[in-house]
KOLDO-350909 format. One record per residue (C-alpha): residue in one letter; x, y, z. Coordinates in steps of 0.1 Angstrom, whole numbers, padded with zeros to 4 digits, always signed. Layout:
// KOLDO-350909
AXYZ
...
This chain:
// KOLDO-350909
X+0000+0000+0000
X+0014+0036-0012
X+0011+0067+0013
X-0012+0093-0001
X+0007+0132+0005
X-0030+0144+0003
X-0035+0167+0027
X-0071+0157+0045
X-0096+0188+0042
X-0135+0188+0039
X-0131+0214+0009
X-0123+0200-0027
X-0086+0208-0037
X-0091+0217-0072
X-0125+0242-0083
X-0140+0238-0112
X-0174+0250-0129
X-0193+0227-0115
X-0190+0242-0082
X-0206+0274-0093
X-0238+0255-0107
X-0266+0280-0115
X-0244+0309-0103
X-0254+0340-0125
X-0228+0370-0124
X-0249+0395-0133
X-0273+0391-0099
X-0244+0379-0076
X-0213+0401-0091
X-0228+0431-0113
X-0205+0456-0115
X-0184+0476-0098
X-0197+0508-0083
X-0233+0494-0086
X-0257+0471-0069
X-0250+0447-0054
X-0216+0462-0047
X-0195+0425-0049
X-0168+0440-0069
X-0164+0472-0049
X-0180+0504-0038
X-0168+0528-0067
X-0163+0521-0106
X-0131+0526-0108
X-0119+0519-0073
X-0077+0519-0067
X-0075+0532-0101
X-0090+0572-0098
X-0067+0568-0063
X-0054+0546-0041
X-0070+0535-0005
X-0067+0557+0027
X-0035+0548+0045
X-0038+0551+0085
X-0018+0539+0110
X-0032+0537+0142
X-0011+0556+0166
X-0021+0568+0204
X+0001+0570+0236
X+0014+0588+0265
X+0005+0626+0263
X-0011+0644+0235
X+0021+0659+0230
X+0039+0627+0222
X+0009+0620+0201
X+0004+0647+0180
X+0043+0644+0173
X+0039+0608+0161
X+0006+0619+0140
X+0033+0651+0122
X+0057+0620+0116
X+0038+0594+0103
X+0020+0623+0074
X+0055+0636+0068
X+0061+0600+0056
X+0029+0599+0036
X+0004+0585+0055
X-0027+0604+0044
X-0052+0600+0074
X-0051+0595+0111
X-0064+0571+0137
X-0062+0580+0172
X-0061+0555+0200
X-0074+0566+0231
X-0065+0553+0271
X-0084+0532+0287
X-0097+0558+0311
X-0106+0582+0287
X-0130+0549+0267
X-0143+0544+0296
X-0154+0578+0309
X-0132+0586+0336
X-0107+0618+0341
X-0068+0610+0344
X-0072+0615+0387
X-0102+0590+0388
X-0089+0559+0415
X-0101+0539+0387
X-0078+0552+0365
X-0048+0546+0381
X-0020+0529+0362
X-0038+0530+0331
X-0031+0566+0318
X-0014+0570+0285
X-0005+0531+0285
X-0029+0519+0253
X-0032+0552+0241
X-0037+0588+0246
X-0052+0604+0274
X-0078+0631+0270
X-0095+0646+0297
X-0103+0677+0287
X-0106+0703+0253
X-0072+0715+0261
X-0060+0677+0257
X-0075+0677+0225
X-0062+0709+0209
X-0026+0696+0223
X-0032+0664+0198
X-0041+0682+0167
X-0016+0708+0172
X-0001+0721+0138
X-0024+0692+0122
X-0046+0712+0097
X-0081+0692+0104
X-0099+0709+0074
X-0075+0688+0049
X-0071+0653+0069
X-0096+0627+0077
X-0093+0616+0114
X-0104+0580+0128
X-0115+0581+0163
X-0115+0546+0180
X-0140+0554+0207
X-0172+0539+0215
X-0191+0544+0249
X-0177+0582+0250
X-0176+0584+0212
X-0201+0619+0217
X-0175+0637+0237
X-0147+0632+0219
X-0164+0636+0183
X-0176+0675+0198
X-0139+0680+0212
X-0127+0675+0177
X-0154+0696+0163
X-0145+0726+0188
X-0108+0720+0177
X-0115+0718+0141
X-0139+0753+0143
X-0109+0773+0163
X-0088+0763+0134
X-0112+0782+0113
X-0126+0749+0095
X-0160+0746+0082
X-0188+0721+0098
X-0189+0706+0056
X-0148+0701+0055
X-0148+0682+0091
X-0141+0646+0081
X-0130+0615+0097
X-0152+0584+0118
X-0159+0577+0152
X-0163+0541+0159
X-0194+0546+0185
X-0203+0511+0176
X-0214+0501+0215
X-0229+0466+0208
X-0198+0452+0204
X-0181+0461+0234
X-0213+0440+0249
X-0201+0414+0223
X-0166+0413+0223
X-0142+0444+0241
X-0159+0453+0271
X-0159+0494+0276
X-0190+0498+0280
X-0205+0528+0306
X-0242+0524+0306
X-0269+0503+0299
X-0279+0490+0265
X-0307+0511+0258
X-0289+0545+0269
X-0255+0536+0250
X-0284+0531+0220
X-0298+0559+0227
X-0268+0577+0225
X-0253+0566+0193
X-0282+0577+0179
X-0283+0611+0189
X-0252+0607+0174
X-0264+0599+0139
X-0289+0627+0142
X-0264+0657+0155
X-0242+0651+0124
X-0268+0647+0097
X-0277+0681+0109
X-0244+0695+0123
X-0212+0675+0104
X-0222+0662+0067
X-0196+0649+0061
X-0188+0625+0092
X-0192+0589+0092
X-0211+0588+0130
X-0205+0548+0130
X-0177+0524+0120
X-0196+0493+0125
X-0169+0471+0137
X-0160+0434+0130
X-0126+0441+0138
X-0127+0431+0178
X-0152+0403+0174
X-0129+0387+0152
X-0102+0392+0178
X-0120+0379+0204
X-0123+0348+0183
X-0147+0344+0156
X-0148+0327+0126
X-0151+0346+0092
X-0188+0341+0087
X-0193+0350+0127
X-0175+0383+0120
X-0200+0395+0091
X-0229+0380+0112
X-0224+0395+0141
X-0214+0428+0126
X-0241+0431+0104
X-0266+0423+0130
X-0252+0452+0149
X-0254+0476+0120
X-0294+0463+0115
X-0299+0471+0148
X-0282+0507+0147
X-0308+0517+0114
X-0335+0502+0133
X-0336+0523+0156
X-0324+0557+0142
X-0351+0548+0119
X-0375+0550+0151
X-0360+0580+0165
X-0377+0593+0135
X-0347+0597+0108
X-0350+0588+0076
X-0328+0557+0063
X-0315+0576+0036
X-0305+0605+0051
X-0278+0587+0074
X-0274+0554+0056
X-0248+0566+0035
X-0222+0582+0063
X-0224+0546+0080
X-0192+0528+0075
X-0180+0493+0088
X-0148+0482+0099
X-0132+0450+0092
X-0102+0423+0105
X-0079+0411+0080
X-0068+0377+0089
X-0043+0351+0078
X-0060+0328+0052
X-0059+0354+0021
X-0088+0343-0001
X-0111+0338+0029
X-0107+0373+0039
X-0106+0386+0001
X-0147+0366-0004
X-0156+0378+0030
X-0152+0412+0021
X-0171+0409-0008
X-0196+0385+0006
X-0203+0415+0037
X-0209+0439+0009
X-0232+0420-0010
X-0251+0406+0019
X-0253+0444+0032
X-0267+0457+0001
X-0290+0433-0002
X-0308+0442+0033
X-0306+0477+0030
X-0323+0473+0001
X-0348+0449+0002
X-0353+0443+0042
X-0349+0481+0054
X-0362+0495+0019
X-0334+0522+0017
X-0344+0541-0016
X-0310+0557-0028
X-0280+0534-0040
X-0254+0555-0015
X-0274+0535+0008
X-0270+0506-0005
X-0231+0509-0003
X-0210+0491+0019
X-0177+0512+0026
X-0149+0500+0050
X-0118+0504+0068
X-0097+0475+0074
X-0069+0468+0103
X-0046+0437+0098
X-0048+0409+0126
X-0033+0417+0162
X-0046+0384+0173
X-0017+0369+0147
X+0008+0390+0160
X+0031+0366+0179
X+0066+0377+0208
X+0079+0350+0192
X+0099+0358+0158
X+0085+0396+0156
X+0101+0398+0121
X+0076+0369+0112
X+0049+0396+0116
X+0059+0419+0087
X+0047+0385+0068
X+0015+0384+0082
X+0006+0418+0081
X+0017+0422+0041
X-0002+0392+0036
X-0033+0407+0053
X-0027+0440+0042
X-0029+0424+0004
X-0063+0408+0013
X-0078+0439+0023
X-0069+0454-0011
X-0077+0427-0025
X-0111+0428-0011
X-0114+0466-0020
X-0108+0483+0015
X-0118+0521+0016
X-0088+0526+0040
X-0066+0504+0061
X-0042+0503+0090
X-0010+0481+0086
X+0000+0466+0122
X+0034+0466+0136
X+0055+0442+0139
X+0062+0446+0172
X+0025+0456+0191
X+0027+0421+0204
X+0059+0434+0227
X+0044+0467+0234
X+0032+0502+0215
X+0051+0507+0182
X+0087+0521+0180
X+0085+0549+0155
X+0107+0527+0134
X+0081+0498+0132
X+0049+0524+0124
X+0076+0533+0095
X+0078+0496+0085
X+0040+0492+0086
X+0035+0520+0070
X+0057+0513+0037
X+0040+0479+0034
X+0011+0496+0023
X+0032+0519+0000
X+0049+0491-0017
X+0017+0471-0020
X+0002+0502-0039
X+0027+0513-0057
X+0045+0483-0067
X+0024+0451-0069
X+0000+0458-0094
X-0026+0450-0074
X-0040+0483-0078
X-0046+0479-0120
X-0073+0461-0121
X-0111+0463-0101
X-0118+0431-0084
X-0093+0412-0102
X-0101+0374-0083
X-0137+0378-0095
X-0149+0351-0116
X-0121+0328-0094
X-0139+0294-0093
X-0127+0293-0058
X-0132+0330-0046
X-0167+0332-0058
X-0174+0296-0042
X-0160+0310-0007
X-0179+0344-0016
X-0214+0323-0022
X-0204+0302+0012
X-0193+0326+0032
X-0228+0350+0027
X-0248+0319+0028
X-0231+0305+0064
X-0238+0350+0079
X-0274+0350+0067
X-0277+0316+0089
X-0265+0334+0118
X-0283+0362+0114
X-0318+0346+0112
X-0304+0331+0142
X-0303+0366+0155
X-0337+0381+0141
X-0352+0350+0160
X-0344+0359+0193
X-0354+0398+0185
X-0326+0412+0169
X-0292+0419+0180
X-0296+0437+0211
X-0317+0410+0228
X-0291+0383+0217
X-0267+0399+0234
X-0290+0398+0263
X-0292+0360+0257
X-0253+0358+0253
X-0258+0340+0218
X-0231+0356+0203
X-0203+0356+0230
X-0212+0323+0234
X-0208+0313+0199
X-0178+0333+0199
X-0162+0317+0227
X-0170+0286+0210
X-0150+0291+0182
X-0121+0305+0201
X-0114+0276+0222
X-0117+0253+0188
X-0092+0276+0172
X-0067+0271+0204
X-0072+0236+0205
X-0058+0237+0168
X-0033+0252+0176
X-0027+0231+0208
X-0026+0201+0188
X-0004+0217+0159
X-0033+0210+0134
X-0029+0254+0129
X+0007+0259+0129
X+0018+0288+0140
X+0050+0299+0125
X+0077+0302+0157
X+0053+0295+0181
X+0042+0255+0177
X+0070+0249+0151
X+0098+0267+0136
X+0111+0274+0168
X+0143+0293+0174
X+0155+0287+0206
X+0173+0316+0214
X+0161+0352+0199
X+0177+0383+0198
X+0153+0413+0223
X+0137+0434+0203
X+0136+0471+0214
X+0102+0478+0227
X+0087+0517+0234
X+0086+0525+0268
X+0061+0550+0279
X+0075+0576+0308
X+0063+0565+0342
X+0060+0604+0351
X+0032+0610+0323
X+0007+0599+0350
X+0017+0621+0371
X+0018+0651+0346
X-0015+0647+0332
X-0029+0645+0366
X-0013+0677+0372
X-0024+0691+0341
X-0061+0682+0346
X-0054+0696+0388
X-0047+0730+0367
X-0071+0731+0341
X-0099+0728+0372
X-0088+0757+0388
X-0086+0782+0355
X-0124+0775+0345
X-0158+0785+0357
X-0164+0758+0379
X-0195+0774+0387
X-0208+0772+0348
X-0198+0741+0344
X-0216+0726+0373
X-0252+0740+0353
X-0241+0726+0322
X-0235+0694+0337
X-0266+0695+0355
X-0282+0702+0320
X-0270+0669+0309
X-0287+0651+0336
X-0321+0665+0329
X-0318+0664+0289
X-0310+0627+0298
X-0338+0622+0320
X-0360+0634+0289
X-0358+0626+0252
X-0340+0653+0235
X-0304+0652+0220
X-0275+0647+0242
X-0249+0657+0222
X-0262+0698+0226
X-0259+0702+0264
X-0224+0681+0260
X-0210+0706+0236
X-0223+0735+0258
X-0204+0723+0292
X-0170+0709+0271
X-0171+0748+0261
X-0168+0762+0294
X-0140+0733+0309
X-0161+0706+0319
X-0138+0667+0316
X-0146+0635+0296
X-0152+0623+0330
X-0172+0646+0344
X-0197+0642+0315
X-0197+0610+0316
X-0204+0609+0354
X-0237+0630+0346
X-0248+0611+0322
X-0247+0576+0346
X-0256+0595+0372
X-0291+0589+0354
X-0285+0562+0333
X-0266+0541+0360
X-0241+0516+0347
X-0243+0480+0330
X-0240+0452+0345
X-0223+0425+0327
């Protein structure tokens, strides 16, 4: 008897036309630019110019920041995305006990408008676009930026950028949450609403996949579990009285890139299809801006290994070229060395140029949707689509996404996943380059950024100071005002802007706010 070198796998090795039996282009590709948006948002996509490059960047002091941010667009990055502390996510000012030994360590610390016009010093906000990952506080710091931009003289039409404010999946997957469900809803609405009026040209959500694949979801999961989120965040601006189309189109999602390449290419275009289609048909959006699905997309931390850093340049690029490959809207490259600590400046550079090489030298960018029509791609598309829209009636069956949360149905499923992926990995069926094989057993340190012990300290200081220039009088009644708009039905976000005029803190607000809402209870 001869050994087969076969590898086992449930999926067939070679593709071939039977496996795209009764599978009509025009209703499941069209093309690109137009309904049902498989092959990409725009006609012409990389070709009229090339995606939004953003690297994620966020620690210490807004000083440190803001010089990393003048750094990274001297080196021709062409938007930012700002990482926040963990104390200003979850709603609490620098000298908050709660706080303590977490300020400035996973990103920057903002307590206050003086914080944020430190940040964007010298940053001309009326000709960048500016990603904001913030969710439970997402209001505050969105009207801080605003404030900023409008003292730099920048009009309400040329203020650009995202905040995440996506708060179902920090239920789901992350965990800085503040309030209850229905408030944080609440909230993200009045969100919506302030910028249709107030900010045209802000995208108020980035519906985000991202963490729930890091938690540990599988591909379909990840568009499941997103996309349920996103139907729940039109349902119910839609019954706070806002018309679908007037927001629809400044909703934008945001996206893992994972290791296996074509899964991640089809479940792009499998989320933008499957998107389309309900917008269309289920919440009976009108306009075809409605209709379209744009994204930004952040390679893998969860890949990122200590072991054989280098080995991460790999992954990324490989990720990186997935997202493109996918047609991305914009995309942040990881460095190789956020699995040590915070980047170096040298390995944001590194990150950086991946994306630069991959658009200016591969190719990649000549053609729209050049896999489609891929025997294999369009079979993982069709499966990938198929295996979301199970979960998701899943979803609509026990009320929609907010009462499966409730129910736990999608941590569970999550955690299900997870703990089959490490038991893969356990067993060496996943190998993990350097980790379960490959193994060197002696490396070389790589240098890792350390963040000053004394910034706590400072910014403590700073905030001590700021407290004792302002009216502390006014900005006790404009807090109070918070507290009773809250109690009631009307927008939020005007009482906020009103007290973060005259001084009053992230946390502060914040504190107003659950002072009425109370806090969740996970």
């Amino acid at each position: 008897m001869t050994e087969s070198n076969e590898p086992e796998s449930s999926e067939p090795a070679v593709y071939r036309p039977s496996d795209l039996e009764g599978w009509d282009p025009v209703r499941q590709l069209g093309e690109p630019g137009q309904y049902p948006f498989t092959r990409g948002p725009y006609p012409t996509m990389y070709q009229g110019r090339p995606w939004t490059m953003r690297q994620y960047a966020g620690f210490g002091t807004a000083e440190e920041t803001n010089g990393r941010f003048r750094s990274l667009l001297a080196a021709g990055q062409t938007g930012l995305s700002v990482a926040f502390d963990l104390p200003t996510q979850m709603g609490l000012d620098s000298d908050d006990p709660l706080a303590a030994g977490e300020v400035g360590k996973v990103g920057v610390a903002i307590d206050s408008i003086e914080d944020m016009r430190r940040l964007f010093a010298d940053i001309p906000l009326g000709e960048v676009t500016t990603s904001m990952t913030i969710n439970s506080t997402a209001a505050i710091l969105l009207l801080l930026y605003q404030l900023v931009a409008e003292e730099q003289g920048v009009p309400a039409d040329r203020i650009r950028g995202t905040t995440q404010n996506d708060i179902l999946k920090e239920y789901i997957a992350r965990g800085t949450y503040i309030y209850p469900v229905g408030p944080s809803m609440r909230l993200v609405t009045n969100v919506i609403a302030y910028a249709a009026k107030e900010l045209p040209s802000w995208n108020t959500i980035s519906i985000s996949g991202y963490h729930i694949r890091e938690a540990g979801s599988t591909a379909a999961q990840e568009i499941a579990f997103t996309i349920g989120n996103g139907l729940a965040y039109v349902r119910a601006a839609a019954k706070a009285g806002l018309d679908v189309d007037d927001f629809l189109p400044r909703l934008s999602f945001f996206w893992n890139s994972h290791n296996d390449l074509f899964e991640e290419v089809a479940k792009f275009r499998a989320a933008r299809r499957l998107w389309a289609r309900l917008m269309k048909d289920e919440v009976g959006a009108k306009s075809p801006a409605s209709w379209r699905m744009r994204f930004h997309t952040q390679t893998a931390g969860s890949t990122l290994t200590a072991q054989q850093p280098h080995n991460n340049i790999v992954r990324t690029t490989l990720q990186a070229l997935a997202a493109v490959l996918g047609g991305t809207q914009s995309l942040h490259t990881n460095s190789f060395d956020e699995a040590l600590g915070l980047p170096t400046e040298e390995s944001a550079l590194v990150a950086l140029r991946t994306q630069q090489v991959i658009a200016n030298e591969s190719g990649v960018t000549r053609s729209v949707d050049p896999l489609a029509g891929s025997y294999y791609i369009e079979s993982l598309t069709d499966s990938l689509e198929a295996d979301a829209a199970v979960l998701l009636a899943q979803i609509e069956a026990l009320g929609g996404a907010e009462a499966a949360i409730e129910a736990g149905f999608q941590q569970n499923e999550i955690e299900k996943s997870a703990y089959a992926a490490a038991k893969a990995i356990d067993s060496k069926e996943t190998i993990v380059v350097g980790v379960n094989d490959f193994i060197v057993p002696e490396e070389s340190a790589v240098p890792v950024l350390a963040v000053d012990p004394q910034l706590e300290q400072s910014q403590v200081e700073g905030l001590t100071e700021w407290r004792s220039r302002r009216d502390n009088d006014g900005v006790a009644a404009h807090l109070a005002a918070i507290a009773d708009v809250a109690r009631g039905s009307g927008n939020l976000l005007y009482p906020i802007r009103s007290a973060l005029e005259v001084g009053a803190t992230v946390g502060e607000v914040s504190a107003s706010m659950r002072s009425v809402f109370g806090r969740y209870q996970g």
